[in-house]
Structure formats: structure tokens, C-alpha cells
N, C-alpha and C positions, 0 to 999 in steps of 0.2 A: 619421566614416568607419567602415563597419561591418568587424567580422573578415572576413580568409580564411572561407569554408566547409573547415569539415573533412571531408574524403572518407575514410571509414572501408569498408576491406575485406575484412579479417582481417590485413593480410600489413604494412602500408607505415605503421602510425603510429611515428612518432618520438620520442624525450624531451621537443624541443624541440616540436612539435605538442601533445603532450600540456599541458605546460605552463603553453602559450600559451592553451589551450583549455581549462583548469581553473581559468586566472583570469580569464578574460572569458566570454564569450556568443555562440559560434560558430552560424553555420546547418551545419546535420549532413547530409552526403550519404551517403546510405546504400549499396553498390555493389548494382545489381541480382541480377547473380549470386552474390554471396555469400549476397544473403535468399531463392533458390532453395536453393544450399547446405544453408539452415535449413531450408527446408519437405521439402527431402529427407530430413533427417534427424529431424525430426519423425514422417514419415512411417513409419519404421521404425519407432519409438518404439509410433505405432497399431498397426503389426503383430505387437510383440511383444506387447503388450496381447492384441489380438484370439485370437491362438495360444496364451496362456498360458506363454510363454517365461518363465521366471527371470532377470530382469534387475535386477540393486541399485537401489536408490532410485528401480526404475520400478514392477516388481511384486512387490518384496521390502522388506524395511522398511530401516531404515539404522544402521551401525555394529554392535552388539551383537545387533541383531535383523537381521540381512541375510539369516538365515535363514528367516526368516517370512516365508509366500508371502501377500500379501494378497487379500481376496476383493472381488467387483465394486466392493460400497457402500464398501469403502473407500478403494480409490482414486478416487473424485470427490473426499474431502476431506484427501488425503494431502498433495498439493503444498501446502495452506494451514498444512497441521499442522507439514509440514516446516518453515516459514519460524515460525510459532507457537511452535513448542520448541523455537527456538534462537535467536529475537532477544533476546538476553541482554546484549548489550552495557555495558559502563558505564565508569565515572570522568568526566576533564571531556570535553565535549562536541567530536566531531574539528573540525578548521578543514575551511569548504568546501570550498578547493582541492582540500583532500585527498579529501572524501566525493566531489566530482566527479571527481578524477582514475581514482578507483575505479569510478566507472561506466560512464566515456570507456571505461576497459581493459574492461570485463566485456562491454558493447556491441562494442566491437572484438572481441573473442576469439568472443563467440556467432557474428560473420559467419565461422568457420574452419570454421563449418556441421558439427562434430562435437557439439554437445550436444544435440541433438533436440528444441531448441525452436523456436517457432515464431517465422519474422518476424515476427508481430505483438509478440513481447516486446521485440526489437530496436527498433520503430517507436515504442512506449511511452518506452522508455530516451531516446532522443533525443528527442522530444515533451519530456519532464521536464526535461532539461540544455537545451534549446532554452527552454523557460518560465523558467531560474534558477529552477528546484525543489530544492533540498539537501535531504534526509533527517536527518532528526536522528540520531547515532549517539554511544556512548562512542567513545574510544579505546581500553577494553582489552578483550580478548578475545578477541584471534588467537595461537596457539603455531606457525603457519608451518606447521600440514598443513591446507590449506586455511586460510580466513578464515571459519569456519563462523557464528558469533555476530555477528561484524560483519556481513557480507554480508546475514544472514539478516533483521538489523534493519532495513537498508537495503532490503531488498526487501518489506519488510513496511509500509513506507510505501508504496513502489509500487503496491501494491495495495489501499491506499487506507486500512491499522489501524495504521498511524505515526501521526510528525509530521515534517510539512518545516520551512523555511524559505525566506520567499522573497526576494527579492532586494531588498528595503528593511528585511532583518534579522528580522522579524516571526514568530514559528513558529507554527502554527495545527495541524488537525487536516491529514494528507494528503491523504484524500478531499476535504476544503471547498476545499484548495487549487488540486488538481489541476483538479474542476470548475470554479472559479475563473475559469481558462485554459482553458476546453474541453474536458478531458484527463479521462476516466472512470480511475478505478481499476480497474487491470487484472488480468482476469480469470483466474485458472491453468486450464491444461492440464496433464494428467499430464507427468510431468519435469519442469516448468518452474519448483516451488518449489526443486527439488535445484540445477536450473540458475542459479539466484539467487542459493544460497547456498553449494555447493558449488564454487568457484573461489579462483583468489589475485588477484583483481582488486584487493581493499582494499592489501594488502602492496605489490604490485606498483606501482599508480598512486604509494602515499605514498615506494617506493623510486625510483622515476624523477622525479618531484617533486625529491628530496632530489639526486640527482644532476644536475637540471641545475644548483641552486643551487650545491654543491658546485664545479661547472664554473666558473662564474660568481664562486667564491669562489677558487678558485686561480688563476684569468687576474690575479685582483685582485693575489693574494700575489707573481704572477709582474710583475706592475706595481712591488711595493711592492721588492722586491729591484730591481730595475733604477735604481729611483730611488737607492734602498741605495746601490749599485754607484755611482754618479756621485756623492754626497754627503760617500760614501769614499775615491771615487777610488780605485779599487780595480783590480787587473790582472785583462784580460778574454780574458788568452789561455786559458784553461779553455774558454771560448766558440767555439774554433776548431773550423772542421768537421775539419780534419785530423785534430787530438786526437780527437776524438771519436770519426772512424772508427780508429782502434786497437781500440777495444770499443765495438761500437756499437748500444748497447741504442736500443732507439726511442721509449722514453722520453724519453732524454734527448737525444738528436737534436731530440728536437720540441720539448723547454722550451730547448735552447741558442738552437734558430732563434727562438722567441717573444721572448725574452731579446735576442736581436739587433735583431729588429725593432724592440722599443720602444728601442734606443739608437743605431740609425742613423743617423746624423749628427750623433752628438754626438760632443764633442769626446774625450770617453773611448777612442774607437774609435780614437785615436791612442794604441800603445804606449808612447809618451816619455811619454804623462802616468799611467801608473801612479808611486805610490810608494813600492811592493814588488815584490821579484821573487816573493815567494809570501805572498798575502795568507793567515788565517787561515779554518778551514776554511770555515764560515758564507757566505763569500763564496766562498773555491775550490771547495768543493765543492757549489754548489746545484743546478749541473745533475743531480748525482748525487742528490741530494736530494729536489728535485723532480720528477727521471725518473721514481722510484720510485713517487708519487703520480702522474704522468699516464698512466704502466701501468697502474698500479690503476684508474683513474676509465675508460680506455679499456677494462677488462675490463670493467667492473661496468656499462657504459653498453652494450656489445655482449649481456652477459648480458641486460639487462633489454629489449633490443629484441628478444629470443628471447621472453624472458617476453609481452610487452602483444604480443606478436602469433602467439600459439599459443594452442592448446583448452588449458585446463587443470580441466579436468573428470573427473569420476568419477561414470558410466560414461561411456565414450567411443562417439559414433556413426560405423558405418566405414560409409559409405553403398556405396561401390565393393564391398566384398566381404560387405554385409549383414549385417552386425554388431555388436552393443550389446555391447563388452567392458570391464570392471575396468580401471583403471588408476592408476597413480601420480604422475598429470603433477598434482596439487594440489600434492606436497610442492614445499617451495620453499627446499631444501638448496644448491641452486648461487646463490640470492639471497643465502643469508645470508653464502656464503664471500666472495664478491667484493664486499659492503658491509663485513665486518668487515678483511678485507684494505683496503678504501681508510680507513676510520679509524684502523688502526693505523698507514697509512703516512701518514699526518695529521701524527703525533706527532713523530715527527727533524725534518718541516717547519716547526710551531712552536716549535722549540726552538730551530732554526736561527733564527727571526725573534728571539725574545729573544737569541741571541747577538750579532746583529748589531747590533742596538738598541742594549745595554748596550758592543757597539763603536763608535759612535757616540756616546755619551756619555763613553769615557773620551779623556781627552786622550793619554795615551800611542799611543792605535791611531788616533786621529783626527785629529790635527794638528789641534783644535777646539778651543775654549775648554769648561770641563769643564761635561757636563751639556746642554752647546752653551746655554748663557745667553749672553742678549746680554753684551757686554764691556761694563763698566762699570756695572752694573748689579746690586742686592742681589737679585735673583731667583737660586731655586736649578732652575732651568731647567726640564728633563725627567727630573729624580732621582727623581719619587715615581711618577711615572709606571711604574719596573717595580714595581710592586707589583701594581695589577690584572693587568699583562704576566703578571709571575707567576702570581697568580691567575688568568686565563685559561687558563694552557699546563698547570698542574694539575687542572683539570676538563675539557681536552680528553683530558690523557693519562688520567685514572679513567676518560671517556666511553668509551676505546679498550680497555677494559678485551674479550677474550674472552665471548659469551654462553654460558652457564651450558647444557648439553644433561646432561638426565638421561630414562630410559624415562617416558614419559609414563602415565600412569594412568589415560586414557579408554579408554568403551566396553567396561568388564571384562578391560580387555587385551587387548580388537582393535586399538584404535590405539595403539600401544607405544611409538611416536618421535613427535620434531618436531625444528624446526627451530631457533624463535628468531630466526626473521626480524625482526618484526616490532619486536622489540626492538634487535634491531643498529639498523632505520633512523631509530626514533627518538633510539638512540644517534648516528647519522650527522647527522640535522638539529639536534641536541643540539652538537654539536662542529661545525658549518656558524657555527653562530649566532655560536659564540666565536670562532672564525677570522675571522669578519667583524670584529671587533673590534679583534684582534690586529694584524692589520693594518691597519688602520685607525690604532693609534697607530706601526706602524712607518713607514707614509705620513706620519703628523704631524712623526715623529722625522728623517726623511731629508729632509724637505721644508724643515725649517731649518738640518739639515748644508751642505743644498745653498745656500741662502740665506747664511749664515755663512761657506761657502768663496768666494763671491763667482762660482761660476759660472753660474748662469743663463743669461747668451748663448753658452753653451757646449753646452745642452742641447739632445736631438734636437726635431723638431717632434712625436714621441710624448708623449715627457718633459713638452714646455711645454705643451700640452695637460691633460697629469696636472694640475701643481704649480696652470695656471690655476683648474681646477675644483677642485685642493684649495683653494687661497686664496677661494676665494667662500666655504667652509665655514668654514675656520678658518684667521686670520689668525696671521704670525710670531711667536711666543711671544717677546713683550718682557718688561712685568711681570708678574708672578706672577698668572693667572684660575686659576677654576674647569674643566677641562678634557672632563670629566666627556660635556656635552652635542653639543661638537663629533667628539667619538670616536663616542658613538649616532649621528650626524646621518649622518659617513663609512661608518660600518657598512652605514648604510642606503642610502646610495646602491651601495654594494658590491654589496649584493643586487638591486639593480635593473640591475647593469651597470655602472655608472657609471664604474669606474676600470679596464675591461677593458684600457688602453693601447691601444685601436685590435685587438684581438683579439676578433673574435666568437666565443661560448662555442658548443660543439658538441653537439647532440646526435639 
């Protein structure tokens, strides 16, 4: 079955579109009006050429020289030079998703028909993600005022002085490839090398990437407490809508209703089978816990659908009022806040999950046999097991650590600031990765609490759904294995969805 086509117009791409369309091999509809948009603005682009208007990085140089008016001959080779002295990129090689997610967005954003390129650049772009063309790129290089070095390399395969890769892993010369598939290396137009590399498409794409997994990892964690919650038997009046409207953040509205869902008909949702009147916090209070993190991830996912569907170019083309003006829509200051806010609200959430875990294992909060080891048996259960727990939840919390913003030192001290984007999202998919983990052994740890209290036919049809497709992976910890391969195997299926409880991730 082949993908969805994705219909790209400037205005209407999503996390989840994006995503879905950075890891596969979509057909690309391009909106007619939008690639009018482009030739519109293009079009100004000629006139200010033609009139000798002062426009940045059309007939002036860029950064430190944006002073310097350039003369005819050298704008034929300015757009090439642009992408030439700045494809600098390096360290290890980015993942495809990523290099694609970044071009999805930059394609997107050129149809907002503000950077005065031409729809033939847009036509190219999707020619290239329609072939599985990847661009060879490092990953470092971006300070989050623009993605200047990234972008630049990335466009410099487009045109044919890279290298790609294509889609049976293979990296060759751009050009050979592109011909390859039909596809000429394409040609610049004045603006068009600034338009390549001048945008936050790289940051942007690798932050909505991060975020849908993100999504995708907490429906999990919101999975892995609920099983918690039944394995604990634990009191689920915190979960009342009543309670909740007393103060009613909507956050936590949405993770109580999630949390409901997956325990709907189970037998928990009967208040006689709690076995405290106030369980310890880990359990009382995760709605508040996790509210905090589905605020966060609902900001950071509204900010980033502002980001992949807005011009973020410098100069900007105002076609309506005929005008090529400066602007600052590159800096990507509201990315970095609402990706370092959802990682720090990361951190109480993993620590909730080692409390709850290491509650679980002790007999005094469990009514379990200790470590929850079979009865009868010389296995020391689930005790070594918080150790990587541990180690997990201390390289989430360093990952969550504040990015570092000092004056920048480019351009002679034209460009003075940045951001640190780029480094929060890698810190975000840094701390994605462990959280799949994490829970993943909180899944292992409740799915034998649950097994050991003997309720099972007590469980919702979410629940038995879970515990089924956890026992395909990793069976009842009787005698003492190796643990090690069933925890990667859950993780991995985390990231794929798999333990959403019947909750599809949003984005």
C-alpha cells in the first residue's frame, strides 16, 4: 500500500504528517496557489535587482558585509558562494529522518510565498524527497539563529556539489544521483542560495520529530502507571473529575481522563478495592505529575506548528505591500523555551516512575513478596534491576540540565545572540531515548506485581491488551535471566506506539 500523498501549502502541515513523511516515501502535492505565492515573490526579488534597491543577501552581501552593495557579475555567482561558504557542517553524520524532516519544513515554509524564490526550487525539493534523496549533512553546526551551516550543506547537494544518499543506504556524488532519477541539479537564481540556507527548517523538522516521539513516549509512561496503579492497587480517587475541577489545570484534566481510559472496567475502579486511604505521592499524585509534562508537550507541539508553517527567512518578501524587508523570524528563541520546559518537566516524571517501581518492590507498600520474586524460589527478583532505573533517571535529569546562552561572537558582532536550540532538541531526543527505557522496565515491574496479586481477570480490556503484548516480549520473571534484551526490545516497541493503551499520540 502506498503512503497518503502529502499536500503541502504553507499553512496545514502537522507533527504527525511530518513524521509520518520523514520516515517513509510520500507522493508531494504541491498547492498551486501557494507556487504562485513563490513566483510572486520572486518576482519582486527581479525588481529590486533590476532598480538597484538595497536588499540583504539579494544585492548586498551577508552578515558582516551587508553593507556591501554588490555589482552585476557578482550576483550571477553570489547565490552558489552563499551555499559554498557556509556548508561547514560536521561530527557524526545526521539520521535521514532528520535531514528529510528538515527539507519537508523548508519546502513547506518557501509555499508561505515570502522568500522570493522560485517554484522551481519547491518542485526540486519534492522531486528529491519523492526520489529518497538524503543529503549527506553533520549534525553540528546550528546555534538556533538560523541553521546556517546545516542548511547550507544540505542545499549544496541540491544542487548538485554534495553528496546524498539514497535509499538502499549507498552515498555517491549528488549530481550522479540526482541524474540517476532524472532529477538535474538545480540551478540558483539570485536569493535562492540565502533561501536554502537561511531558515530554521534543520532545528525545526529535528524538533517536531522529537516531539512526536516524545508523545508517543509518554501515552507509554501514561500506560505504565496505570498498570502501576492496578498492580498496586492503589486508590484512584485523585482520578475523579470532581477533584479535579477544584483546580483545574488542563493538563491534568487530560492525563486523569487518559489514565481513566486505560482502567475502565477494571476492577480498580471499584473504591472498596483500594488498600489506602492515601496512597504515597508517586501514585497520588501523577495526575499532577504528568499534567505538567502534557502542558509542556501541548505548548511545544502548538509552538512548533507555528514554526513548520511560517516564512522564517531573512529578508522577508511582502508581496501585497511590495516589499523585501529584514527580519528576525530565523531566531528560534520560542523553540528553544518550550523544548527545554518539556525536558525539564521530564525529570519529577521519571522519578515518580523509580518511586513507584522501588514501591513495588518493597513488601511493606506492596502487600508482594519482596523484590516481587516468585514465592518459593532463590531468585532475587527485580532488585538489580534499579540500578540502570537509576542510571536512566540521572542522565535524564543531567540531559535536562538549562542550555548554556552566552553573546555570540559571529559576523564581528553583527550577530550577537542565539539560541541553543538545537542543542536543547537533541537534548530532548537524548532523554526520549531513556524514558523509553525506563519505562519499559516499569511495564516489566507492574506486569508481575499484577501477575503475583493474582488479578488479571480483573483487568480493563486496555490493561489486558498491555500485559498481552508485554508477555509476547518478556515472559514472568520466575528464575533469575539476563534482563538486559527484553527492556531494548519494549523500549522499542514504545517508540513505535506500541504500548500507547489504546491512546493515539497527537500531533
Amino acid at each position: 500500500m502506498s503512503d497518503p500523498v502529502l499536500r503541502l501549502d504553507g499553512t496545514a502541515l502537522t507533527v504527525e504528517d511530518l513524521h509520518r513523511a520523514s520516515h517513509r516515501v510520500p507522493r508531494i502535492d504541491l498547492d498551486p496557489d501557494a507556487l504562485r505565492a513563490m513566483a510572486a515573490s520572486h518576482a519582486l526579488v527581479q525588481q529590486a535587482i533590476r532598480e538597484k534597491v538595497a536588499v540583504y543577501g539579494v544585492t548586498t552581501g551577508l552578515g558582516a558585509r551587508s553593507t556591501e552593495v554588490l555589482d552585476t557579475d557578482a550576483l550571477s555567482e553570489f547565490s552558489v558562494q552563499t551555499l559554498r561558504g557556509r556548508a561547514h557542517a560536521i561530527g557524526p553524520e545526521e539520521q535521514r529522518e532528520v535531514i528529510r524532516a528538515g527539507m519537508i519544513v523548508r519546502l513547506n515554509t518557501l509555499l508561505c510565498g515570502h522568500s522570493g524564490a522560485r517554484p522551481e526550487l519547491a518542485q526540486h525539493l519534492a522531486d528529491c524527497l519523492e526520489a529518497d534523496l538524503t543529503p549527506v549533512c553533520g549534525q553540528i553546526g546550528s546555534i538556533g539563529a538560523a541553521d546556517l551551516v546545516l542548511n547550507a550543506t544540505v542545499g549544496l547537494a541540491l544542487i548538485g556539489e554534495g553528496e546524498m544518499r539514497q535509499a538502499n543506504g549507498e552515498v555517491s556524488s549528488s549530481a550522479e544521483l540526482m541524474r540517476a532519477h532524472g532529477i538535474e541539479p538545480f540551478v540558483l537564481a539570485p536569493r535562492e542560495g540565502l533561501a536554502l540556507a537561511n531558515h530554521t527548517g534543520s532545528v525545526a523538522g529535528a524538533a517536531a520529530l522529537a516531539l512526536y516521539e516524545a508523545q508517543t513516549a509518554f501515552e507509554a509512561a501514561q500506560t505504565a502507571v496505570a498498570l502501576s496503579m492496578v498492580g498496586f492497587r492503589a486508590n484512584l480517587g485523585p482520578l475523579d473529575p470532581t477533584i479535579l475541577a477544584v483546580k483545574p489545570h488542563p493538563g491534568q484534566i487530560s492525563v486523569a481522563a487518559g489514565l481513566s481510559h486505560r482502567l475502565d472496567g477494571s476492577a480498580l475502579m471499584d473504591p472498596a478495592q483500594a488498600r489506602r486511604l492515601q496512597d504515597p505521592l508517586c501514585f497520588r499524585n501523577v495526575v499532577q505529575i504528568h499534567g505538567t509534562t502534557q502542558t509542556a508537550l501541548t505548548q511545544a507541539i502548538e509552538c512548533l506548528r507555528i514554526e513548520i508553517n511560517s516564512a522564517s527567512d531573512n529578508p522577508v518578501a511582502l508581496v501585497d505591500s511590495r516589499k523585501i524587508i529584514s527580519s528576525g523570524a530565523f531566531f528560534t528563541s520560542e523553540v528553544t523555551s518550550v523544548i527545554e520546559t518539556l525536558n525539564r518537566s521530564i525529570v519529577p516524571l521519571v522519578f515518580a516512575q523509580l518511586a513507584r517501581i522501588s514501591k513495588l518492590l518493597n513488601p511493606v507498600f506492596s502487600d508482594l513478596p519482596s523484590f516481587l520474586a516468585k514465592p518459593n524460589s532463590a531468585s532475587n527478583g527485580f532488585a538489580p534491576i534499579m540500578k540502570p532505573a537509576e542510571a536512566l533517571a540521572s542522565e535524564i535529569a543531567h540531559q535536562a540540565q538549562p542550555v548554556p546562552i552566552w553573546p555570540s561572537l559571529n559576523a564581528n558582532g553583527v550577530e550577537d545572540c542565539m539560541t541553543g536550540s538545537p542543542t536543547a532538541v537533541k537534548a530532548l531526543r537524548q532523554i526520549i531515548d531513556r524514558l523509553r527505557r525506563l519505562t519499559a522496565i516499569e511495564l516489566m515491574v507492574a506486569g508481575q506485581a499484577v501477575d503475583l496479586h493474582g488479578v488479571n481477570g480483573a483487568l480493563s480490556p486496555a490493561l489486558i491488551d498491555v500485559l498481552t503484548n508485554l508477555r509476547k516480549i518478556s515472559e514472568p520473571l520466575g528464575a533469575d535471566r539476563p534482563l538486559g534484551l527484553d527492556i531494548e526490545t519494549i523500549a522499542e516497541a514504545i517508540g513505535e506506539n506500541g504500548f500507547a493503551g489504546g491512546v493515539m499520540s497527537r500531533g
